[in-house]
GUZA-225896 format. One record per residue (C-alpha): x, y, z; residue in one letter. Coordinates in Angstrom, 1 decimal. Layout:
N
+--------+--------+--------+---------+
:      X :      Y :      Z : residuo :
+--------+--------+--------+---------+
:      X :      Y :      Z :       A :
...
+--------+--------+--------+---------+
This chain:
330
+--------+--------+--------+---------+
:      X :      Y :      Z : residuo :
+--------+--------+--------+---------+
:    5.9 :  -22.6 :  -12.0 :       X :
:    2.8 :  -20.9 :  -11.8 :       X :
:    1.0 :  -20.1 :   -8.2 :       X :
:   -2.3 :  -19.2 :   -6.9 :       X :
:   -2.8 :  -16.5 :   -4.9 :       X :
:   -5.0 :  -15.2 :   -2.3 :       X :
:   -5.2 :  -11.3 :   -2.6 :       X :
:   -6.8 :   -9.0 :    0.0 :       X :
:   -7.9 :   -6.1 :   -0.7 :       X :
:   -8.3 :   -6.9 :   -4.7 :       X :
:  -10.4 :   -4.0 :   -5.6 :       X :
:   -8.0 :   -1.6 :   -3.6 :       X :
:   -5.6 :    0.8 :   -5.8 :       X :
:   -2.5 :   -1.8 :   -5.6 :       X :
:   -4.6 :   -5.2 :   -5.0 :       X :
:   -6.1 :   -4.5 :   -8.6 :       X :
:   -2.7 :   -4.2 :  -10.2 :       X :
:   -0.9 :   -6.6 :   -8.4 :       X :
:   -4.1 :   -9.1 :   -9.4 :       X :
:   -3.3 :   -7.8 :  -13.4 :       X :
:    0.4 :   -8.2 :  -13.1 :       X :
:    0.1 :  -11.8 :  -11.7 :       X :
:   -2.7 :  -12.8 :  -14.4 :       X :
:   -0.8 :  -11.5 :  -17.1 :       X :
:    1.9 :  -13.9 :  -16.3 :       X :
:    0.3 :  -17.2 :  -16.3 :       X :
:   -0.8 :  -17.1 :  -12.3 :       X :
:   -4.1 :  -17.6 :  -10.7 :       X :
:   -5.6 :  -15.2 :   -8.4 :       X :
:   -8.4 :  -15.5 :   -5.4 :       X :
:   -9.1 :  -12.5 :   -4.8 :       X :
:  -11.4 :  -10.9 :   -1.5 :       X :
:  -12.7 :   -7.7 :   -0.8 :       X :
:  -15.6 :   -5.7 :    1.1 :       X :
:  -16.5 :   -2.8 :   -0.9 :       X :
:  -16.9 :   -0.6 :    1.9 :       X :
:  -17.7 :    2.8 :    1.2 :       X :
:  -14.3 :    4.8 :    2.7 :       X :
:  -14.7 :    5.7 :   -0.4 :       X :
:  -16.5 :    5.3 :   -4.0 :       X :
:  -16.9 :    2.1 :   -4.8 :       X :
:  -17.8 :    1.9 :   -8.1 :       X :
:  -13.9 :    2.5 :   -8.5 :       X :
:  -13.9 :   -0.1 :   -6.9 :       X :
:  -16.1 :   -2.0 :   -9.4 :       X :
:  -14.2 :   -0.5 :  -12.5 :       X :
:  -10.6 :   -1.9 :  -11.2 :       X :
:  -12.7 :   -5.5 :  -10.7 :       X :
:  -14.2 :   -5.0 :  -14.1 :       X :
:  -10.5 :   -5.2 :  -16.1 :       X :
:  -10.0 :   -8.7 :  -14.3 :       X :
:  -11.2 :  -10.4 :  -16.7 :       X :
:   -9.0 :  -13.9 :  -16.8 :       X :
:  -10.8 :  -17.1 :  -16.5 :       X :
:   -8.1 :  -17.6 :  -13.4 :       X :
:   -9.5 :  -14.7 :  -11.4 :       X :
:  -11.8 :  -15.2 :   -9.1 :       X :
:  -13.4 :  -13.1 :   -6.6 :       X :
:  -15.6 :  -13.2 :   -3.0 :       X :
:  -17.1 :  -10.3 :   -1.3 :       X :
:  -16.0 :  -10.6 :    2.4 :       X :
:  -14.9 :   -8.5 :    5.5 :       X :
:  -11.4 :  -10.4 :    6.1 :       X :
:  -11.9 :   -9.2 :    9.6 :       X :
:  -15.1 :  -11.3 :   10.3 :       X :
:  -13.8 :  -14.8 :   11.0 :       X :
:  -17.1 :  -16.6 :   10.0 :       X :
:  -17.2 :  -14.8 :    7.1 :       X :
:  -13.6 :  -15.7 :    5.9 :       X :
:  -13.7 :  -19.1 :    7.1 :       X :
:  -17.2 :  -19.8 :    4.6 :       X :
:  -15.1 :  -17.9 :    1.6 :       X :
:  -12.1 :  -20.4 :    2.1 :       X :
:  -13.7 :  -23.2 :    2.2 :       X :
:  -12.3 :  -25.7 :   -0.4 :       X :
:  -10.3 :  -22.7 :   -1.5 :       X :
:   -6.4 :  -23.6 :   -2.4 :       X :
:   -3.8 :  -21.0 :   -2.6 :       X :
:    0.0 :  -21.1 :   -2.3 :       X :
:    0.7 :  -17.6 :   -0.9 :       X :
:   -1.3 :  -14.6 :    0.7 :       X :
:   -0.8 :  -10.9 :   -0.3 :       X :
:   -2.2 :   -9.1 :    2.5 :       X :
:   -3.6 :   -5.3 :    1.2 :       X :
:   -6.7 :   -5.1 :    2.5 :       X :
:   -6.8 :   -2.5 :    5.1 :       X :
:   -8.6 :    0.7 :    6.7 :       X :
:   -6.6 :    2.8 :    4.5 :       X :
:   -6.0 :    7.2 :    5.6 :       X :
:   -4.3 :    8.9 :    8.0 :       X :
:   -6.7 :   11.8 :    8.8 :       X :
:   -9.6 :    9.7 :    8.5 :       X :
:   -8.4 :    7.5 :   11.7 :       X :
:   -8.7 :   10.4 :   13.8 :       X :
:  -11.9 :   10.8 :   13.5 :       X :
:  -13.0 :    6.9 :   13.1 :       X :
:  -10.8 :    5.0 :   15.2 :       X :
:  -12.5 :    1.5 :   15.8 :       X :
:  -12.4 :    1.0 :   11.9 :       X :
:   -8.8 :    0.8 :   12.0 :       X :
:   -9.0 :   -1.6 :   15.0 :       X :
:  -11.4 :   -3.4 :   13.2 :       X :
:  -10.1 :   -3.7 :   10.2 :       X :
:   -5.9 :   -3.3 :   10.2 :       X :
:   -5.5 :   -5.5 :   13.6 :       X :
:   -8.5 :   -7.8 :   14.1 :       X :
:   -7.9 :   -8.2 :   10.2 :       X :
:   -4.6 :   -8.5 :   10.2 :       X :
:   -4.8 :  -11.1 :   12.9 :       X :
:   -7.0 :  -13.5 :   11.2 :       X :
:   -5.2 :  -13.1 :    8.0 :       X :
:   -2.0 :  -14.4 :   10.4 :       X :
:   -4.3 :  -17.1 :   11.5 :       X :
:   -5.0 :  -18.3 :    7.8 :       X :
:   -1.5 :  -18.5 :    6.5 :       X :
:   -0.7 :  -20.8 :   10.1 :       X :
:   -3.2 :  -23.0 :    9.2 :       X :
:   -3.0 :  -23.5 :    5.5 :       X :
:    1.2 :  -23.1 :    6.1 :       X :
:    1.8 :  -20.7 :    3.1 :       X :
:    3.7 :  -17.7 :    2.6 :       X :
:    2.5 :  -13.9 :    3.4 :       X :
:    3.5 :  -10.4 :    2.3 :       X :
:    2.0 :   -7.7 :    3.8 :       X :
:    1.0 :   -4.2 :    3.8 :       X :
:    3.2 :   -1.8 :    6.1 :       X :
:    3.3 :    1.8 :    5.7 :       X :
:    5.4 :    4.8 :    5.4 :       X :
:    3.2 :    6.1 :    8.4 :       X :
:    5.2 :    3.8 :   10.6 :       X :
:    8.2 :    6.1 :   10.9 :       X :
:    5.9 :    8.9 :   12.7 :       X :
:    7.8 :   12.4 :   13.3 :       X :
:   11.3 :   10.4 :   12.9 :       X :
:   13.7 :   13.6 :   11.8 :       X :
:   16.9 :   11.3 :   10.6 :       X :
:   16.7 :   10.6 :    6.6 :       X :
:   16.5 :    8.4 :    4.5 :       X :
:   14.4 :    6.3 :    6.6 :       X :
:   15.8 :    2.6 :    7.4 :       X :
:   14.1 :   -0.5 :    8.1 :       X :
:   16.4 :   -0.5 :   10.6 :       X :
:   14.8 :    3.0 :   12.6 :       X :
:   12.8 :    3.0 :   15.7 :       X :
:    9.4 :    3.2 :   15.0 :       X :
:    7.5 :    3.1 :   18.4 :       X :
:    6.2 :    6.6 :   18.1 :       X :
:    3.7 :    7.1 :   15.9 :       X :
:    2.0 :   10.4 :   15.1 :       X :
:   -1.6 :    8.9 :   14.0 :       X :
:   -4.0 :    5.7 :   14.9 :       X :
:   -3.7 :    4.2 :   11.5 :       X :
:    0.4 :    4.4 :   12.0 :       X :
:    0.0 :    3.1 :   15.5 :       X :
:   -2.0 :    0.1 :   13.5 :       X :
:    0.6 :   -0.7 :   10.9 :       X :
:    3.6 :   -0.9 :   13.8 :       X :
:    1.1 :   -3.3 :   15.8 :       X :
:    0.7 :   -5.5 :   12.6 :       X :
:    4.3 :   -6.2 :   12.2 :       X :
:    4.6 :   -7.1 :   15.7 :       X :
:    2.1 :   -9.4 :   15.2 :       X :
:    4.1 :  -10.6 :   12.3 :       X :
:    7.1 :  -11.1 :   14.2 :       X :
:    5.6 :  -13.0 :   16.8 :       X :
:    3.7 :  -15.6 :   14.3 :       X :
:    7.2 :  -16.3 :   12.4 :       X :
:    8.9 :  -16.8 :   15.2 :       X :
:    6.2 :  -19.1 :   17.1 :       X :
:    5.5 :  -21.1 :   13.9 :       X :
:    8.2 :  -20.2 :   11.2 :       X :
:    5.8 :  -18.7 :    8.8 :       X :
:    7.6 :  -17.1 :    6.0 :       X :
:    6.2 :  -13.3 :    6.0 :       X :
:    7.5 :  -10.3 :    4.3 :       X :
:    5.8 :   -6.2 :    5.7 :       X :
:    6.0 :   -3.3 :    3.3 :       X :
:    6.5 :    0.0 :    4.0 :       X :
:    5.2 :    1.4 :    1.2 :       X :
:    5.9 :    5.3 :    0.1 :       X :
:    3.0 :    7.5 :   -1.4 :       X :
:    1.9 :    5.2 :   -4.0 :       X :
:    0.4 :    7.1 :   -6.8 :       X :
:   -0.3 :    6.4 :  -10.6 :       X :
:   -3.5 :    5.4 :  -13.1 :       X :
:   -6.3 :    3.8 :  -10.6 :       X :
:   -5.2 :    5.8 :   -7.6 :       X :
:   -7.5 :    6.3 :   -4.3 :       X :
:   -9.3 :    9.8 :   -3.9 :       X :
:   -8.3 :   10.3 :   -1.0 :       X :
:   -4.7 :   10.7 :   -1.4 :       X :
:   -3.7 :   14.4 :   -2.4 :       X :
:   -2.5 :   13.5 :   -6.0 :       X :
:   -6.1 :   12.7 :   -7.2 :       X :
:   -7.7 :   15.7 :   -5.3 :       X :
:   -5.3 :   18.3 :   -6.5 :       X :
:   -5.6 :   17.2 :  -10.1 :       X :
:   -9.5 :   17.3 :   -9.7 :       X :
:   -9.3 :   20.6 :   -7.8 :       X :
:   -6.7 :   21.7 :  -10.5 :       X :
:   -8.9 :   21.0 :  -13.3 :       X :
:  -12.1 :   22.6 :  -11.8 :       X :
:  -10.7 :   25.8 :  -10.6 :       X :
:  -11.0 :   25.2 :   -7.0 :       X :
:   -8.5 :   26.1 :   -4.8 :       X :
:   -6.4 :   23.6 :   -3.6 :       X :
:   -5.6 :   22.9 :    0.3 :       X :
:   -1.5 :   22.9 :    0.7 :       X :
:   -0.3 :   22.5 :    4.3 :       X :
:    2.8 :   23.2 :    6.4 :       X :
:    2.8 :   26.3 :    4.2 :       X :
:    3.6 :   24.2 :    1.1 :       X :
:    7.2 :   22.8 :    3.0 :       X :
:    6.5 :   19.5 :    2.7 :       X :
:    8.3 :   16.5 :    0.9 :       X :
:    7.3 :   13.0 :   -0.4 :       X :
:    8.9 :    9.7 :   -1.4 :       X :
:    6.3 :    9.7 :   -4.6 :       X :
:    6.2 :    5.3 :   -5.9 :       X :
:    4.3 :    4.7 :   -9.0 :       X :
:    2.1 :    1.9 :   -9.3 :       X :
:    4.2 :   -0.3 :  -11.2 :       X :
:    7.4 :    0.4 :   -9.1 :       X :
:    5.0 :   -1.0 :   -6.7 :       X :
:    3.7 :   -3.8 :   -7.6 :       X :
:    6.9 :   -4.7 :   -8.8 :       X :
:    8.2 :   -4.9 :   -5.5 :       X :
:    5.3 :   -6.7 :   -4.2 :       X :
:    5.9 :   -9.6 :   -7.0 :       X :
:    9.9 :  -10.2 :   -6.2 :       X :
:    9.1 :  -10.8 :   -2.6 :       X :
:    6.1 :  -13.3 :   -3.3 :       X :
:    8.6 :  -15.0 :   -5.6 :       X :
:   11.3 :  -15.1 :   -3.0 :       X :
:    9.8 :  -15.7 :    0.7 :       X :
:   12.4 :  -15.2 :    3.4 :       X :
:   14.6 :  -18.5 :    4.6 :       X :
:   14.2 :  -19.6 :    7.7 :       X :
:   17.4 :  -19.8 :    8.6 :       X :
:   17.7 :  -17.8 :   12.2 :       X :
:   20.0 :  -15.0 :   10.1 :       X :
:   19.4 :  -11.6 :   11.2 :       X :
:   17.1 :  -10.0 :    8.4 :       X :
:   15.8 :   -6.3 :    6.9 :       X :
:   13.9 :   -5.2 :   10.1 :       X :
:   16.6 :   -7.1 :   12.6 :       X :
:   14.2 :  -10.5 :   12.9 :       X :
:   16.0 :  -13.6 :   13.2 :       X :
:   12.9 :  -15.5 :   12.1 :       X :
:   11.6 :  -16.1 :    9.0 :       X :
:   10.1 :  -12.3 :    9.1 :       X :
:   11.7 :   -9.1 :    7.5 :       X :
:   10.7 :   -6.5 :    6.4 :       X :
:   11.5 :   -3.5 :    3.3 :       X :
:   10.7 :   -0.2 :    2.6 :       X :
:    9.5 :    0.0 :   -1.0 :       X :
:    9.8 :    3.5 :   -2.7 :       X :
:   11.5 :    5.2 :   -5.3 :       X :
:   14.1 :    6.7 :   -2.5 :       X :
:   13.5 :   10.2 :   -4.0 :       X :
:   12.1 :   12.9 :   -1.8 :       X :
:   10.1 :   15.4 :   -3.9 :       X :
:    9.0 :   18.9 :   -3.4 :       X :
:    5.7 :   18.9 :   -3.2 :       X :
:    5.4 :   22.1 :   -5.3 :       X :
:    7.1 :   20.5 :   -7.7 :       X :
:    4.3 :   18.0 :   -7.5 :       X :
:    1.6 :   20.3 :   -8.2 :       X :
:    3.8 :   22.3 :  -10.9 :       X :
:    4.0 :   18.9 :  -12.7 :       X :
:    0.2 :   18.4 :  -12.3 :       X :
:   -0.8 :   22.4 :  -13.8 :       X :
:    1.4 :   20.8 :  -16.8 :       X :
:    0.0 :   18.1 :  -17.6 :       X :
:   -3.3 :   19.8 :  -16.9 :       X :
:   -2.3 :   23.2 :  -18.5 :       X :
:   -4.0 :   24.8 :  -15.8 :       X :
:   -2.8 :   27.2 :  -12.8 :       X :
:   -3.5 :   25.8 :   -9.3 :       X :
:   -5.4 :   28.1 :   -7.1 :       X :
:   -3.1 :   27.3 :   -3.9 :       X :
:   -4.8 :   27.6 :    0.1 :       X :
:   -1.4 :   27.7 :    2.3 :       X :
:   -2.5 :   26.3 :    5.6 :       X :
:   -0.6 :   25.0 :    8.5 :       X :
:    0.7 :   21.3 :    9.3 :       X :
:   -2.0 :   19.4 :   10.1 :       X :
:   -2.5 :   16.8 :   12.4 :       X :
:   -1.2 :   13.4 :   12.0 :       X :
:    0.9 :   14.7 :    9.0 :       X :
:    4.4 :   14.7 :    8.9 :       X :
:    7.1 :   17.3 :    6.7 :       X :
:    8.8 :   14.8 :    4.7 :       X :
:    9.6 :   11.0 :    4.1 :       X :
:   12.2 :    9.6 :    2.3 :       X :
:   12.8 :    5.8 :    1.6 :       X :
:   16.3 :    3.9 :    1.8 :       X :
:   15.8 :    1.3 :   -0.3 :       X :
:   19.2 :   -0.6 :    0.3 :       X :
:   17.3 :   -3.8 :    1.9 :       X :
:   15.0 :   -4.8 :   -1.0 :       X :
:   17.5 :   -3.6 :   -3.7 :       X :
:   20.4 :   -5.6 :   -2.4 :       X :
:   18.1 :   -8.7 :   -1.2 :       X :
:   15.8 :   -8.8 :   -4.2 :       X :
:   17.1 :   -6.7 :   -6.9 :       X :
:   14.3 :   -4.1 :   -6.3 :       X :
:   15.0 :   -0.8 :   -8.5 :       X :
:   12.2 :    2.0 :   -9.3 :       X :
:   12.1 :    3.1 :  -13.0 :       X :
:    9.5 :    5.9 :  -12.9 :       X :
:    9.8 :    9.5 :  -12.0 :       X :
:    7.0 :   12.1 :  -11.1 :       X :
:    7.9 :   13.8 :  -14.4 :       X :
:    6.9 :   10.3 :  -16.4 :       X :
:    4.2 :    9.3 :  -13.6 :       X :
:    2.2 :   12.5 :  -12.6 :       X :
:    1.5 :   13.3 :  -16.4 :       X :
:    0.7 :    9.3 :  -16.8 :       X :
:   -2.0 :    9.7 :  -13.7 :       X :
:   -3.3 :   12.7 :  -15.3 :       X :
:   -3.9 :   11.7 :  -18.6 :       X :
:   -5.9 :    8.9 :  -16.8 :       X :
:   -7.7 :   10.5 :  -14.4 :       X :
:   -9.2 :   13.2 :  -17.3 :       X :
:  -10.3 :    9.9 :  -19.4 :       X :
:  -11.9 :    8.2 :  -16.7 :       X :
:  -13.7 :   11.0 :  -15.3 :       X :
:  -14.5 :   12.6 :  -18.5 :       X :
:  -12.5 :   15.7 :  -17.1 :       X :
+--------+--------+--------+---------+
């Protein structure tokens, strides 16, 4: 049975694939988006530019601006809503902290708002960043996460509590994602993987911090978006069972990463590799909002949904580097 769906955040790094992965397989996708400049957005452009199906379809809009949502939705039919759109960045919320307001709870809300009125399914973007300067791993949906070490963090808790209290009121069907270090052909620029492999292959030295002792739960794209498709496929049952995340309504939520925590030296040894090119390394200390190490239990979505990462940095890091030198001619 094929869906429509309503993507946020369609010209973002996972929108994009998620919108291929669903076209490829007979669905239909509505797909919304600003273009803001965090940053480039002719990548942007380029990931809308391979969406080429006749059932793709696409609107310019700030979710976040309720008159300008209502207008795009206007006679618009979809059966379920992937919520990606968001101010994406740690660091940068330190320094810009009414675009995360803006964006990841006014946004959030009205996407909430949508799927009450038009009574469809959600899934949508958590974060990693949720589980702030917890020590014990791996971490479990099942953790406290009420102390955040960064704005956009703090943003990401607040939009699962909003989650929570829109299943429970009206028994809307909603799935959050905690999503690891998502990395892999398309990627953002701003996240270290793309810098050091730019850096890397100019000769510019590459900022490592905490002295080079930190860890990450590295998810490639398609691990991703893999994820993402099981849980619009299977919505959670309202059935006042205690689910991933401890909600009795119709809300739960999964971490989705490839529960490995790399080195990351290891990371930029597998980058020089594939790049067959020494790393000019800058140790500098932690910085703030950053944390050592993360680590994803993956028990919940494996066991609920049959969720299992295939790809490892050594298959993924020389895949995202033999893309990134293509598209940028590098």
């Amino acid at each position: 049975m094929t869906m429509r769906v309503l993507i946020t955040g369609v010209a973002g790094f996972i929108g994009a694939a998620l919108a291929r992965v669903l076209l490829d397989r007979g669905d239909t996708v509505l797909g919304i988006d600003n273009l803001n400049d965090y940053y480039d957005p002719r990548l942007k452009r380029d990931r809308l530019a391979m969406l080429t199906s006749d059932g793709f379809v696409f609107a310019q809009v700030d979710f976040s601006d309720r008159n300008a949502l209502d207008a795009a939705m206007a006679g618009q039919h979809f059966d379920s809503i992937v919520h990606l759109g968001a101010q994406a960045g740690v660091r940068y919320s330190i320094d810009n902290p009414r675009a995360y307001v803006q964006s990841n709870l006014v946004g959030h809300l009205e996407l909430l708002e949508l799927a009450r009125t038009r009574k469809v399914t959600m899934v949508y973007a958590s974060s990693s960043s949720v589980y702030g300067g917890n020590t014990e791993l791996p971490f479990r949906v099942e953790d406290r996460v009420d102390r955040p070490v960064s704005l956009y963090a703090a943003t990401k808790k607040a939009d699962e509590l909003m989650s929570e209290t829109y299943a429970h009121l009206y028994r809307i069907p909603l799935t959050g994602l905690r999503f690891f270090t998502v990395y892999g052909p398309w990627g953002r620029p701003d996240m270290a993987m793309w810098i050091f492999t730019e850096k890397i292959l100019r000769g510019l030295p590459i900022a490592v911090f905490n002295n080079g002792e930190m860890r990450r739960d590295f998810t490639y794209i398609d691990d991703i978006v893999a994820g993402v498709v099981a849980c619009i496929d299977t919505p959670p049952q309202d059935d006042y069972c205690v689910k991933p995340g401890g909600s009795v309504a119709p809300h739960r939520i999964f971490n989705v990463g490839n529960h490995r925590s790399e080195d990351l030296m290891r990371m930029i040894s597998l980058i020089e590799g594939a790049c067959d090119k020494k790393a000019v390394i800058d140790f500098q200390p932690m910085q703030d909002g950053d944390v050592p190490e993360t680590f994803a239990d993956i028990a919940a979505i494996g066991g609920d949904l049959g969720y299992a990462p295939t790809t490892s940095i050594d298959v993924g890091i020389p895949a995202f580097t033999a893309w990134f030198r293509d598209y940028l001619k590098v």
